[in-house]
DSSP file (Angstrom, degrees, kcal/mol; ACC not computed):
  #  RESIDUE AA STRUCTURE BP1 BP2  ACC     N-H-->O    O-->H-N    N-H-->O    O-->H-N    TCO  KAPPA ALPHA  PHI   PSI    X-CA   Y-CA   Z-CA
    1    1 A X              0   0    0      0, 0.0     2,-0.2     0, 0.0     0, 0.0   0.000 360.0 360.0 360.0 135.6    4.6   26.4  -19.6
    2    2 A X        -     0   0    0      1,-0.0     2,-0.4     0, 0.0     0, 0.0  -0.525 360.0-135.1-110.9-156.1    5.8   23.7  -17.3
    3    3 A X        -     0   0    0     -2,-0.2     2,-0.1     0, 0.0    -1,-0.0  -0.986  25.1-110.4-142.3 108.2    7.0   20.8  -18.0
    4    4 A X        -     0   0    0     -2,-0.4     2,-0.7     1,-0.1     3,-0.0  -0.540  27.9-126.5 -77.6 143.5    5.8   16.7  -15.8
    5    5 A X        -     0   0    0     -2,-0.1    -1,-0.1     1,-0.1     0, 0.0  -0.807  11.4-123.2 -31.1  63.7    7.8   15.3  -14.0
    6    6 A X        -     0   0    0     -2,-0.7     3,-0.1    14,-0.0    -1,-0.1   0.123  40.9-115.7 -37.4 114.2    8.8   11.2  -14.6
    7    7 A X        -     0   0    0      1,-0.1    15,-0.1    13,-0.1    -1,-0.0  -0.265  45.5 -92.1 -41.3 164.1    7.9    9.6  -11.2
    8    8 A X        -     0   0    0     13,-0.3    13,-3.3     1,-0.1     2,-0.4  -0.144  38.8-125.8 -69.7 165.5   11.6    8.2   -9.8
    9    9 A X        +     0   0    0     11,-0.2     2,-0.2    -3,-0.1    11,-0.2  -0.663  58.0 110.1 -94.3 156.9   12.4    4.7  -10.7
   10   10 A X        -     0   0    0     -2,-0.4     9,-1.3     9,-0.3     7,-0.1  -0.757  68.3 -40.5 148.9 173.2   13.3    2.5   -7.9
   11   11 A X  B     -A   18   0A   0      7,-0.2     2,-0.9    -2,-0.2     7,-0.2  -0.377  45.8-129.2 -69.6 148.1   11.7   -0.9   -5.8
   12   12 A X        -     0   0    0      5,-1.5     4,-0.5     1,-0.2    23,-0.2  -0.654  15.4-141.0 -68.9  88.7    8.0   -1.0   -5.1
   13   13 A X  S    S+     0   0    0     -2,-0.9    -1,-0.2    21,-0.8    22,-0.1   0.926  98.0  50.8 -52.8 -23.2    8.0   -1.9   -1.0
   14   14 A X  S    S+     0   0    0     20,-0.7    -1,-0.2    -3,-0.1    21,-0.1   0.943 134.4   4.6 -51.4 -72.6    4.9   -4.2   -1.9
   15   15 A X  S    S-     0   0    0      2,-0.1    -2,-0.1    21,-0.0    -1,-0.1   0.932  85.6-139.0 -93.5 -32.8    5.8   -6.3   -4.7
   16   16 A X        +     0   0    0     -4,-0.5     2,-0.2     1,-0.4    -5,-0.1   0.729  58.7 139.3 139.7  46.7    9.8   -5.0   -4.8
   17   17 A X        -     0   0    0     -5,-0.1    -5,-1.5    -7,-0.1     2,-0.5  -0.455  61.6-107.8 -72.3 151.7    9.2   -5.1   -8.8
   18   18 A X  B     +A   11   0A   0     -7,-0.2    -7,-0.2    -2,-0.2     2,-0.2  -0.990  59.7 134.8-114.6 140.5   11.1   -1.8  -10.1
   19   19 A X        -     0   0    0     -9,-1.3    -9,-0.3    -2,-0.5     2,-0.2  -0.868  60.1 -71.2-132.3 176.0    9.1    0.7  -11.1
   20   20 A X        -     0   0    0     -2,-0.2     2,-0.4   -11,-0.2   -11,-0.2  -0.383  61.1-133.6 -82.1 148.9    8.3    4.2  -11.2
   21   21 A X        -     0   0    0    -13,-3.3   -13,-0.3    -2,-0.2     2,-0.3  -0.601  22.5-165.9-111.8 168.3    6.9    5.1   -7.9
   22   22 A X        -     0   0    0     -2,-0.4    13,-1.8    11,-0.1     2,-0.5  -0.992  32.4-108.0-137.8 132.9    4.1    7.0   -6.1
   23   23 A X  E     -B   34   0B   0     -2,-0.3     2,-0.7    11,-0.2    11,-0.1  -0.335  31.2-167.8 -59.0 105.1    3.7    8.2   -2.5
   24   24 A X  E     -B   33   0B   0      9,-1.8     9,-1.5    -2,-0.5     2,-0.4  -0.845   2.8-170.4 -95.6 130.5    1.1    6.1   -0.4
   25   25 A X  E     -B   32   0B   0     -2,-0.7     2,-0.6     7,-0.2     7,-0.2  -0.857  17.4-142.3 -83.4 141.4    0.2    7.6    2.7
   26   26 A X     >  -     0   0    0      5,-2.7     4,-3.4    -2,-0.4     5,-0.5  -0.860   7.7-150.0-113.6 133.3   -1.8    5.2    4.6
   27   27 A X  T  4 S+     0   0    0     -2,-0.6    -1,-0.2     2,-0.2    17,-0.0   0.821  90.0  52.5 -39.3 -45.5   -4.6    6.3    6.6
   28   28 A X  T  4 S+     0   0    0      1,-0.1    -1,-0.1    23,-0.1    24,-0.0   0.995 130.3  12.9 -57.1 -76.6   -4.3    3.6    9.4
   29   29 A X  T  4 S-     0   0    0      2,-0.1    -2,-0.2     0, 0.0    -1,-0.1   0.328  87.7-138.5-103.2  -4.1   -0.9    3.9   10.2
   30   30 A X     <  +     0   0    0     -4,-3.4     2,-0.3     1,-0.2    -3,-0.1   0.975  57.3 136.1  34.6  71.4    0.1    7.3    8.5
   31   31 A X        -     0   0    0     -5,-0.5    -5,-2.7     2,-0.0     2,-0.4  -0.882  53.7-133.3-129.0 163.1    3.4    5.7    7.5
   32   32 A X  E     -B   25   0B   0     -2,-0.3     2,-0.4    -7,-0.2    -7,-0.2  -0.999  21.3-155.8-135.0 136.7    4.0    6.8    3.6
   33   33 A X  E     -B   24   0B   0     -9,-1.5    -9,-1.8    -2,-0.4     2,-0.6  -0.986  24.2-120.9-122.1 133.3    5.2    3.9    1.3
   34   34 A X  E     -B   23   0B   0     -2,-0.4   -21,-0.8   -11,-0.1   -20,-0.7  -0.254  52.1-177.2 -59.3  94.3    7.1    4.1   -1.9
   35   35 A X        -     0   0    0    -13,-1.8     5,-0.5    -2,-0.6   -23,-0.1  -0.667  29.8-131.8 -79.1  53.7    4.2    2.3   -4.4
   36   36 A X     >  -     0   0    0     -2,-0.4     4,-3.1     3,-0.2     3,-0.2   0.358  47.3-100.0  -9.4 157.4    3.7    1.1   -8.3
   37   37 A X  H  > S+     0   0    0      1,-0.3     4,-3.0     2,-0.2    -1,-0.1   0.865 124.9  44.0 -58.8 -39.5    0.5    2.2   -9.7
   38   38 A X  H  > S+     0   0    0      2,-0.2     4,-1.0     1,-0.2    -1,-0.3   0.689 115.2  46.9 -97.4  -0.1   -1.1   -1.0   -9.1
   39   39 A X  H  > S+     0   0    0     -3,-0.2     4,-3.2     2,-0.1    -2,-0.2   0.779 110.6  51.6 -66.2 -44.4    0.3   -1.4   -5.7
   40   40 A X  H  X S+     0   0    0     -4,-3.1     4,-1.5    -5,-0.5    -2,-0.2   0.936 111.0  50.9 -64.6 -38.4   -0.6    1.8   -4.9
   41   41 A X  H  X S+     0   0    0     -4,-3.0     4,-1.3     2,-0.2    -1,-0.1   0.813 111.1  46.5  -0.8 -79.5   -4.1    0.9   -6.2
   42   42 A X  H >X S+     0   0    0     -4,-1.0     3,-3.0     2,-0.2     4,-1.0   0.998 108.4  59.5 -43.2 -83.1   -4.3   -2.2   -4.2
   43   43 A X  H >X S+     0   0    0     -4,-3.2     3,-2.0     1,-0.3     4,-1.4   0.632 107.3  41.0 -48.3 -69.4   -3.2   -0.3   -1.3
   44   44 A X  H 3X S+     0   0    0     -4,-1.5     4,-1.1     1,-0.3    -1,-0.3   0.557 109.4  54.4 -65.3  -6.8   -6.1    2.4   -1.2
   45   45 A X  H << S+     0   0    0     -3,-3.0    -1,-0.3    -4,-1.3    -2,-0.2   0.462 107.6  53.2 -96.3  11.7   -9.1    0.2   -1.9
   46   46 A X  H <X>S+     0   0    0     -3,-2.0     5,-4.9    -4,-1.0     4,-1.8   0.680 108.6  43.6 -88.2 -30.4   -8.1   -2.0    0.9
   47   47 A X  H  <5S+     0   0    0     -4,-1.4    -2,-0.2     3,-0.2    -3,-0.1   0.903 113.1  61.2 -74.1 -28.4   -7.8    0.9    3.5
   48   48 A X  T  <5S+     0   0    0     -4,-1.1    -1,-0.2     1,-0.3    -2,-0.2   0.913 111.4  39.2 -45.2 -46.0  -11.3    1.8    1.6
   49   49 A X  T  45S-     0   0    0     26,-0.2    -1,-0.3     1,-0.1    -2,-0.2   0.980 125.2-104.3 -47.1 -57.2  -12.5   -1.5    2.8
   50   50 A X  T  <5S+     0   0    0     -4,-1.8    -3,-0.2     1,-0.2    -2,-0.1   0.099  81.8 105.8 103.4  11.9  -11.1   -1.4    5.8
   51   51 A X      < -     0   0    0     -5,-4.9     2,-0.3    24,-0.5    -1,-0.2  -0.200  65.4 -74.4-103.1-141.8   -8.5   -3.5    5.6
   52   52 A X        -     0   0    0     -2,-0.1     3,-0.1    14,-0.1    -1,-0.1  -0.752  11.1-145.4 -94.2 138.0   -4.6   -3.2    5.4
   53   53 A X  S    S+     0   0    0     -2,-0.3     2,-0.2     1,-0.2   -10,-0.1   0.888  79.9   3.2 -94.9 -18.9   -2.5   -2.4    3.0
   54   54 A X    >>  -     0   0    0    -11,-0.0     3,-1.4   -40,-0.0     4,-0.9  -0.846  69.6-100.3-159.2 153.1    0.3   -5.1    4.1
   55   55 A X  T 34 S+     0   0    0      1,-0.4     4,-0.5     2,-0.2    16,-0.1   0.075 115.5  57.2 -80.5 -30.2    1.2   -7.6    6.2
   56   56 A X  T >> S+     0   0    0     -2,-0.6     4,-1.7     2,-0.2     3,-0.9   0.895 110.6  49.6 -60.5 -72.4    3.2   -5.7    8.5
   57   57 A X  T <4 S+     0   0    0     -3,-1.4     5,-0.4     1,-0.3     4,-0.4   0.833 105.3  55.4 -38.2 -41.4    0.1   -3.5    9.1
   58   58 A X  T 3X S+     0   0    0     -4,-0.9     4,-2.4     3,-0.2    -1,-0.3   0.951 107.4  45.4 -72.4 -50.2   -2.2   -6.1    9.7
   59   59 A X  T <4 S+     0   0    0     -3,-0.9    -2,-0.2    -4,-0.5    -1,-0.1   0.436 122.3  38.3-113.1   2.8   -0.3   -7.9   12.6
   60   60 A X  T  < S+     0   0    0     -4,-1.7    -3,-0.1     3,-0.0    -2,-0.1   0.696 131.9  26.7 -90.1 -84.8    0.5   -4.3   14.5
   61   61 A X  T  4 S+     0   0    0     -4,-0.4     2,-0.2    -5,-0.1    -3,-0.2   0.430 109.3  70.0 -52.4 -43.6   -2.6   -2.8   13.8
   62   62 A X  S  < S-     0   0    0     -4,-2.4     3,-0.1    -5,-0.4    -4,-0.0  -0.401  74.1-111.5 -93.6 151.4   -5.3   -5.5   13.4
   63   63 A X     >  -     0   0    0     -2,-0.2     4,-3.1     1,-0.1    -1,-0.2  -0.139  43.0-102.3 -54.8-179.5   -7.1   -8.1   15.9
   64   64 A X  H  > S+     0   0    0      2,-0.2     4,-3.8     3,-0.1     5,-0.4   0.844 132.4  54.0 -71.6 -49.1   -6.3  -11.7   15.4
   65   65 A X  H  > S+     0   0    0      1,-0.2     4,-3.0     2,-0.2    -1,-0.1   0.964 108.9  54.5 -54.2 -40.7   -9.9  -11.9   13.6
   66   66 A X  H  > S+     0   0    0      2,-0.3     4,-2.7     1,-0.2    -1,-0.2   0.973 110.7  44.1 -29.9 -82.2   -8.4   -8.8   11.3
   67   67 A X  H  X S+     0   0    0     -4,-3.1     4,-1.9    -9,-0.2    -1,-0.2   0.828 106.0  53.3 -63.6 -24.9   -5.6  -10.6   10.4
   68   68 A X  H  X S+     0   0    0     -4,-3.8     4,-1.1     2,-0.1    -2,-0.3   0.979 112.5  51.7 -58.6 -69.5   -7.2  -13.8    9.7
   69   69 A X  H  <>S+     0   0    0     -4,-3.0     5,-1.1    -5,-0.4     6,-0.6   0.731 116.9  37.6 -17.2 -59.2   -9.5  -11.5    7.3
   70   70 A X  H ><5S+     0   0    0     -4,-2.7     3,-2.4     3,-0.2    -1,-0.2   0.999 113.6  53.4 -63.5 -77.2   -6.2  -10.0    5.7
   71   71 A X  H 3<5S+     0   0    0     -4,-1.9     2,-0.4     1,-0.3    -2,-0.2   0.774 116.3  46.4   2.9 -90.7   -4.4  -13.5    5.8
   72   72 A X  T 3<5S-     0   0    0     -4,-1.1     2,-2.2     1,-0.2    -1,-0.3  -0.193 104.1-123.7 -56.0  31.4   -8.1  -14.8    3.7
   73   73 A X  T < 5S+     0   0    0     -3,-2.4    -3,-0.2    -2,-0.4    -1,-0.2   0.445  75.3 122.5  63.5 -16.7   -8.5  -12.1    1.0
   74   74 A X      <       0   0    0     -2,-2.2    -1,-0.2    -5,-1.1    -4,-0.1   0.561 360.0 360.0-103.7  15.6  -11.9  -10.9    1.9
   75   75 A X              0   0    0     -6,-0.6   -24,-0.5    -5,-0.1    -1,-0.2   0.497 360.0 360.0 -93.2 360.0  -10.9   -7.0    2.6
């Protein structure tokens, strides 16, 4: 029988809360960021949209219209 694992403790690069963390890989950018559950959340039903998962990402990645989009909530 084994025995789970406690995620590590440590800051969330979204919100920089500590918590335990979880590896996001992001589709867009393949870059992997140290997450909270609900950051990590966040983070995949935004690439789901089609948007970004942060702000940094948005202003390499995205057009100007993209980032207005990100900027305005509506991905």
């Amino acid at each position: 029988m084994t025995t789970a694992t406690t995620p590590p403790l440590g800051d969330c690069q979204m919100c920089r809360t500590r918590r335990h963390l979880f590896p996001h890989k992001s589709v867009r950018d393949g870059l992997v960021r140290n997450l909270c559950v609900r950051c990590h959340e966040s983070a995949t039903v935004a690439e789901e949209r089609g948007g970004f998962v942060d702000f940094e990402q948005a202003i390499t990645d995205g057009s100007d219209e993209d980032l207005l989009s990100w900027l305005r909530g509506d991905l």
